[in-house]
N, C-alpha and C positions, 0 to 999 in steps of 0.2 A: 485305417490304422487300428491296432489291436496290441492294447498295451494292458499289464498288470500296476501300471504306474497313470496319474493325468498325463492330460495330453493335451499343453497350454498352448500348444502353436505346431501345426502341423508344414504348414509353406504351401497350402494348398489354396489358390482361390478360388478356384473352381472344379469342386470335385464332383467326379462321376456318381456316386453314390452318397448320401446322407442316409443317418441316421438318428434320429431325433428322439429321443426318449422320455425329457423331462422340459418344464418352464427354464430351469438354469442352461438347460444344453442346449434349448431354442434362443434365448439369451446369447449364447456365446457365439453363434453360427447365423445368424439372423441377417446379416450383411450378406452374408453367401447366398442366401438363395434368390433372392429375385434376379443375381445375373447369371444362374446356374443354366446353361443350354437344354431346352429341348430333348437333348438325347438321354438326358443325366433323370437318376429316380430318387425321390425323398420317402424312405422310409419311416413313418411316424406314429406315435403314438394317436389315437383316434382322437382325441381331447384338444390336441393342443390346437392351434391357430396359427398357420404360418401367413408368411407374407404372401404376396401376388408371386409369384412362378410360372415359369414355361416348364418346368419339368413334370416328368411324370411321379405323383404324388399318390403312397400309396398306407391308408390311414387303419391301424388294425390295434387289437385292443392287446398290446404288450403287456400293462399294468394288469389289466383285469385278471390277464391269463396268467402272469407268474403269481398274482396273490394268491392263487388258489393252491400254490406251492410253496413259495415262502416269502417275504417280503426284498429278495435281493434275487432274483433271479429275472427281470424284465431283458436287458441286456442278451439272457441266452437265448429269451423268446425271439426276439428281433432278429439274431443271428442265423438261429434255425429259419424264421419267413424267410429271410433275405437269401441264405442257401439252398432252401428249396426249390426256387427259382433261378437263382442265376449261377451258382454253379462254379464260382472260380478255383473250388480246391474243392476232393471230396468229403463227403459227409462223414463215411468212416471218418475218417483221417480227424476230423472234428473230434467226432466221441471219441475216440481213443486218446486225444488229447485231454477230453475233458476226464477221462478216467485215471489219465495220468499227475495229474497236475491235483487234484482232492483225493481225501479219503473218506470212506464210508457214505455216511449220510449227504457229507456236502457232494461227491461222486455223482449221488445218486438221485439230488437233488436236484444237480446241473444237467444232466443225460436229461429227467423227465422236462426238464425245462426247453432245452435245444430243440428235444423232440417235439413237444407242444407245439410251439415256433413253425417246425416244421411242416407237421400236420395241418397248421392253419392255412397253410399255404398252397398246400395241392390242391385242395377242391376251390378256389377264388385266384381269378386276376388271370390274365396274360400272362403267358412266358416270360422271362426275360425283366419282367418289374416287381 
């Protein structure tokens, strides 16, 4: 789920994808993953510590990569990994959204972010995770 607002209860208890970003967001989600199936991938930041899981876990450096950009841009990193690989809507469709939605600098800021994300993603891992 992709919201401009929190997002304190989704109804999901076993989601196909995770995404894990921070110590609070590992906090909130934390129950969820040791009975998340096998098929399902945790997206995370390289640092954190998840619980025991069957799923496929896939640990890449979000934080490092958006600091190098600005201090609020982790989230796009992750977005671009996660659609570089799997693909549920296209990428255009992304950027054009993220050009839509800022101006200027933050535009421009969010695009180099997504891409980054992106980029880290072709040359590492399996399809599909």
């Amino acid at each position: 789920l992709m919201s401009p607002e929190p997002i304190d209860y989704t109804g999901i208890a076993s989601p196909d994808i995770l995404i894990v970003l921070s110590e609070e967001g590992l906090h909130k989600v934390k129950r969820l993953i040791p009975a998340m199936p096998s098929e399902s991938f945790i997206y995370t930041e390289e640092s954190l510590q998840l619980p025991e899981t069957r799923s496929s876990v896939v640990r890449l450096p979000f934080k490092q990569t958006a600091l190098k950009i600005d201090d609020a841009s982790a989230a796009l990193v992750a977005l671009g990994a996660f659609l570089s690989k799997s693909g549920p809507f296209p990428v255009e469709a992304v950027k054009r959204v993220l050009q839509d939605i800022a101006d200027g600098d933050r535009a421009s800021k969010s695009l180099i972010a997504f891409e980054a994300g992106y980029a880290m993603r072709q040359t590492s891992g399996p399809a599909g995770i």
